[in-house]
C-alpha positions in Angstrom: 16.2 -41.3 -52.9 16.0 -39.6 -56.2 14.0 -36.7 -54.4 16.2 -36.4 -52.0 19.1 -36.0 -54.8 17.1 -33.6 -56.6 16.9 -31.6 -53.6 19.9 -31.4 -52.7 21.3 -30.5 -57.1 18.3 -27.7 -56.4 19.8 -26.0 -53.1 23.5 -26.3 -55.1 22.2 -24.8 -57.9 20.6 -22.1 -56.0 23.9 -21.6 -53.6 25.9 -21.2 -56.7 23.3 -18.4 -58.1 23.4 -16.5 -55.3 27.1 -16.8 -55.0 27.4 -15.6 -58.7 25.3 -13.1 -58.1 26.3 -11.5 -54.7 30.0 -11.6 -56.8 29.0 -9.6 -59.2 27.7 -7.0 -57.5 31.1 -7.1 -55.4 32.9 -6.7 -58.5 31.1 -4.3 -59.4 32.0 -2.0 -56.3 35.5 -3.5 -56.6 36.1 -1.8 -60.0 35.1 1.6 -58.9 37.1 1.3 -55.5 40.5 3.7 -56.0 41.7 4.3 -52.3 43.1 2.0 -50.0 45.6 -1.1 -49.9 42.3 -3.4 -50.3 43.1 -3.2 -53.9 42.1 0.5 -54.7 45.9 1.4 -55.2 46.0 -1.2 -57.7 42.6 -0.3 -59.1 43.4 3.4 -59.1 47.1 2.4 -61.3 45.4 -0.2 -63.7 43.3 2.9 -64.4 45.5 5.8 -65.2 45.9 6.9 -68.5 49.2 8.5 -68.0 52.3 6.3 -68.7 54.8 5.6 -65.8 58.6 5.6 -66.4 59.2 4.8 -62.9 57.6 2.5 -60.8 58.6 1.8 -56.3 57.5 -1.3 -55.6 57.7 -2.6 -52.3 56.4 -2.6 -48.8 55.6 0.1 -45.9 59.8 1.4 -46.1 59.7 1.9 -49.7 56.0 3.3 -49.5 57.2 5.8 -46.8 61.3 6.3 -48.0 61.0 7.0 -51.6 59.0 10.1 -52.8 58.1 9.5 -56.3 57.8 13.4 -57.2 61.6 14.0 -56.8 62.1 12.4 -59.9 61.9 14.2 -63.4 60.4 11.3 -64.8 57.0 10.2 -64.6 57.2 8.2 -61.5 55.0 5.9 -59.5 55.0 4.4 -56.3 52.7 1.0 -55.7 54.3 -0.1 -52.5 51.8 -1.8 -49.9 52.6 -2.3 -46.0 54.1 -5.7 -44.5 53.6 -7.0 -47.9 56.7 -9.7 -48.9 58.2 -11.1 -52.7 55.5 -13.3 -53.1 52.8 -10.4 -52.8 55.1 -8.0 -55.0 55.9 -10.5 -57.8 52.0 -11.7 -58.5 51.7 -7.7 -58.4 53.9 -7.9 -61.5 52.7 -10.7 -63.1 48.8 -8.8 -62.7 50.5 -5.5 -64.1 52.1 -7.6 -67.6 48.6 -9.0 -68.0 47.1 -5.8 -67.7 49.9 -4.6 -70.4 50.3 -1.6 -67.7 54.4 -2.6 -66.9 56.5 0.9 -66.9 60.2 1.1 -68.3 61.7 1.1 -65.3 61.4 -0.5 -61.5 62.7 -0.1 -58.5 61.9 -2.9 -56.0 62.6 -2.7 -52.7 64.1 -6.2 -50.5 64.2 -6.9 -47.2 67.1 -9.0 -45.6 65.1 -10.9 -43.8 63.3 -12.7 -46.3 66.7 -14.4 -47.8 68.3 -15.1 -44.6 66.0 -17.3 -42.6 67.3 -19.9 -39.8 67.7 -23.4 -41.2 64.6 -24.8 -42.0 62.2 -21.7 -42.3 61.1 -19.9 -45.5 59.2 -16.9 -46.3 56.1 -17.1 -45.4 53.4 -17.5 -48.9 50.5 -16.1 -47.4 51.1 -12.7 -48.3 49.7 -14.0 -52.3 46.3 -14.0 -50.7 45.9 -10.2 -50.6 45.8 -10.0 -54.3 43.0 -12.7 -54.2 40.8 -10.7 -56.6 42.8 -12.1 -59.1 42.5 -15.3 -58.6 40.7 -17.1 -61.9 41.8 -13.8 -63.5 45.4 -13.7 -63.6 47.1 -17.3 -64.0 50.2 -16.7 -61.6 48.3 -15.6 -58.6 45.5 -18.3 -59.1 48.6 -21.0 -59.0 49.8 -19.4 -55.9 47.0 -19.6 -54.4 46.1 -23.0 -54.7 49.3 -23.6 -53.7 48.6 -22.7 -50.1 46.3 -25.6 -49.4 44.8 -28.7 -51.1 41.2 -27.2 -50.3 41.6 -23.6 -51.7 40.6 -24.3 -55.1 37.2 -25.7 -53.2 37.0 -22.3 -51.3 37.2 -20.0 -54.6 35.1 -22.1 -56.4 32.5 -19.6 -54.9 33.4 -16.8 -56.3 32.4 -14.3 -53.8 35.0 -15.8 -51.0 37.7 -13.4 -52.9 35.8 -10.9 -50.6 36.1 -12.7 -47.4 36.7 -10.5 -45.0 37.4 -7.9 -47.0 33.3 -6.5 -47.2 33.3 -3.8 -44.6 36.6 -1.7 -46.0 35.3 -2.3 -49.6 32.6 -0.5 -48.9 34.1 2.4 -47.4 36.6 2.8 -50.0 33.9 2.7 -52.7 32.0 5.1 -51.1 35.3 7.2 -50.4 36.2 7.1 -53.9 33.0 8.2 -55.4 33.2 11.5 -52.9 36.7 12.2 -54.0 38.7 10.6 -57.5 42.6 10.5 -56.0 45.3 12.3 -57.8 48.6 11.3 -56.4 51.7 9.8 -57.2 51.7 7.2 -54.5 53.6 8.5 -51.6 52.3 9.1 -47.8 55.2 11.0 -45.5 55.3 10.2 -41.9 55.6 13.3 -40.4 57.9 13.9 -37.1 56.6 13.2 -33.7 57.5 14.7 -29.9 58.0 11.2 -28.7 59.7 9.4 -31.8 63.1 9.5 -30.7 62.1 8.1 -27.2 60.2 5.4 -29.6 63.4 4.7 -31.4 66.1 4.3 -27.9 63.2 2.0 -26.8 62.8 -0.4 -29.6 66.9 -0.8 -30.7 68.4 -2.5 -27.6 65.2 -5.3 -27.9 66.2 -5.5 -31.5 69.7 -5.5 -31.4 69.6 -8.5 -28.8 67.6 -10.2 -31.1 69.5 -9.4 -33.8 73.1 -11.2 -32.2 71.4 -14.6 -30.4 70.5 -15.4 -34.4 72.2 -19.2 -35.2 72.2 -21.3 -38.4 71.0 -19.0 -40.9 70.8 -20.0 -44.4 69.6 -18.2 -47.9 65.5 -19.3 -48.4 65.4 -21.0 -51.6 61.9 -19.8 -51.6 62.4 -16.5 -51.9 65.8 -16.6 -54.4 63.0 -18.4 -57.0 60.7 -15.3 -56.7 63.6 -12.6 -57.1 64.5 -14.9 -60.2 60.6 -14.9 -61.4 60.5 -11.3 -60.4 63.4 -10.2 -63.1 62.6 -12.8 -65.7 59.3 -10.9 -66.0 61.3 -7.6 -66.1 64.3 -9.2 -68.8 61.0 -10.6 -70.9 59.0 -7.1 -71.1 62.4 -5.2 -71.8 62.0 -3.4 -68.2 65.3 -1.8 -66.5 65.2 -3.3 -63.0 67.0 -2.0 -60.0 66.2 -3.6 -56.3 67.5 -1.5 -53.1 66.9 -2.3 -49.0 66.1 0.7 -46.9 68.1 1.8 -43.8 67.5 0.6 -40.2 68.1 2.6 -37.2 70.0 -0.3 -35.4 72.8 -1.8 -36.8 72.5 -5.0 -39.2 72.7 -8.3 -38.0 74.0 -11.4 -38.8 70.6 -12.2 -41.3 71.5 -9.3 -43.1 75.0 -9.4 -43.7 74.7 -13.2 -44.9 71.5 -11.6 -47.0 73.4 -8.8 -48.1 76.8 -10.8 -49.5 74.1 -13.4 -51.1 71.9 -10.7 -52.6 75.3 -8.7 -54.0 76.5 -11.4 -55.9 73.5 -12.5 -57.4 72.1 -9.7 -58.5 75.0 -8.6 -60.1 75.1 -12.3 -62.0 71.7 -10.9 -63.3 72.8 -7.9 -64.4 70.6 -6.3 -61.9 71.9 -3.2 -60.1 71.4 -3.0 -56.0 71.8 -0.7 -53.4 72.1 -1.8 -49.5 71.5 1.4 -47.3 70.9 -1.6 -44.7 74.6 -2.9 -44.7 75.9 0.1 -45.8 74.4 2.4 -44.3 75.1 6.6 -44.4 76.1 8.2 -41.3 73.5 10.7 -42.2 70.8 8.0 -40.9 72.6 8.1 -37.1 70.4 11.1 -36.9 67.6 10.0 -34.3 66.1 13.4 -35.8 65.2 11.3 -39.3 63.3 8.4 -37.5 59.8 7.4 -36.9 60.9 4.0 -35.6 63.5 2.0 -35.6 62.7 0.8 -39.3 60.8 4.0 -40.8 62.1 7.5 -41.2 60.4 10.2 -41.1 59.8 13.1 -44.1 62.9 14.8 -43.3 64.8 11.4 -43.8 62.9 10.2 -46.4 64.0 13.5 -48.4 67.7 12.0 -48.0 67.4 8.8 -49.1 65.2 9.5 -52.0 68.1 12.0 -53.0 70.8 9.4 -52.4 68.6 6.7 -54.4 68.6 9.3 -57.6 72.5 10.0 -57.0 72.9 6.0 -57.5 70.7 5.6 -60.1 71.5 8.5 -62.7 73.4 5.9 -64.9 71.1 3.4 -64.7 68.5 5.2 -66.3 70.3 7.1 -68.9 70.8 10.4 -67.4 66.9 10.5 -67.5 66.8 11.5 -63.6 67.0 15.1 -63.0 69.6 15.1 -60.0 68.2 18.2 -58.0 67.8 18.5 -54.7 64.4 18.0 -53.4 
């Protein structure tokens, strides 16, 4: 019996080795990864020695709305696609650890995250993307084992963080060491011959959607990670200022309740907001300005970000040079 028990200590031991080891080396590739949205966006930010003034935060209709180079400040956008709150406040919490918060934010909502039908909430998952973290940054590890009463067991071995994630690590490590990248953050979507046809497509579908939507309250959930999200902000002495991107189709019921909800509170915080959702310019009726029904093109993304600065020049004391690009 005590063989047997020695054994068995002797392949954990071994396992846990390997595992230590086999992390290590991922780590290692890890750090030196600066493209993609596996982390090397983050990677390529915590790494900059420039200061940022300005930093988008936010998912793919902040990433592709809001072109960081039209402001005169130093401006930064870290947005990552169908990311949610969760993903964008443990983002936060990583950057105040990393002592790499700018003065200023702009983080961009979505309706749909505080107006759910009774009974739902925003989904957590989204936490798992920045798993890297995890044992590293306190937030995100709390998150995380918040997900499941096993995952602690699961990131005990330390190369899990990588699950799934080895084949597009690689790539961008090998990507990064044939070309450093020098950007500010922004990718365009550039027009299309069919988009419009795209666009008529998608908004009836939507729009149906959209009206058969019935007892819809505001997700606790996701009200306690706005309230995290500017309590880090109000802490660190950072100007915050949240905004929601246009749609195409018209708002529904989920984001008017969202938008009346969102209004109030934020201005309770002293937190400025912008709807272009709700209250949306007739500029955006434009089928010309579209992708889809949710993204706009270059040409519309040129509009916005011009509108965003024309909102925001008191907020950040007259620092925004109000041109026209």
């Amino acid at each position: 019996m005590k063989k047997i028990l020695v054994f068995f200590i002797s392949i954990l031991v071994c396992l846990i080795i390997l595992d230590r080891i086999i992390s290590f080396s991922l780590d290692k590739l890890y750090s030196k990864n600066f493209w993609g949205e596996s982390g090397g966006n983050i990677n390529y930010f915590l790494s900059r020695q420039e200061t940022t003034d300005l930093l988008i935060i936010g998912d793919s209709r902040a990433h592709r709305h809001i072109i960081p180079d039209s402001f005169s400040v130093k401006t930064f956008s870290l947005c990552h696609h169908g990311m949610n709150l969760i993903f964008h406040t443990g983002l936060l919490h990583i950057l105040e650890q990393q002592k790499k918060l700018p003065e200023n934010i702009l983080l961009h909502l979505e309706h749909n995250e505080f107006a759910q039908p009774n009974g739902f909430s925003s989904d957590n998952k989204d936490i798992q993307h920045l798993r890297y973290f995890y044992g590293i940054n306190p937030y995100v590890t709390d998150k995380i084992n918040h997900l499941s009463s096993t995952e602690w067991v699961l990131y005990f071995w330390k190369s899990y963080r990588y699950n799934g994630k080895l084949i597009s690590l690689i790539k961008n490590y090998y990507l990064s060491r044939k070309e450093h990248p020098n950007h500010s953050g922004f990718e365009p979507l550039l027009p299309e011959k069919l988009d419009s046809f795209r666009v008529i497509s998608e908004v009836k579908q939507i729009e149906l959607e959209n009206a058969s939507e019935t007892n819809l309250t505001i997700d606790t959930f996701s009200i306690a990670l706005l309230s995290d999200f500017i309590s880090v902000c109000k802490r660190n002495n950072i100007k915050l200022a949240c905004f929601v991107s246009p749609y195409y189709f018209k708002p529904g019921k989920k984001h008017q309740l969202s938008n009346v909800f969102l209004s109030q509170f934020l201005k309770e915080k002293g937190v400025s907001f912008m709807d272009f959702c709700v209250n949306r310019p007739s500029e955006y009726d434009n089928l010309n300005l579209w992708r889809d029904s949710y993204h706009l093109n270059i040409d519309g993304a040129k509009i916005l970000t011009h509108q965003l600065k024309l909102q925001t020049f008191d907020f950040y004391n007259s620092k925004i040079n109000l041109d026209n690009n």
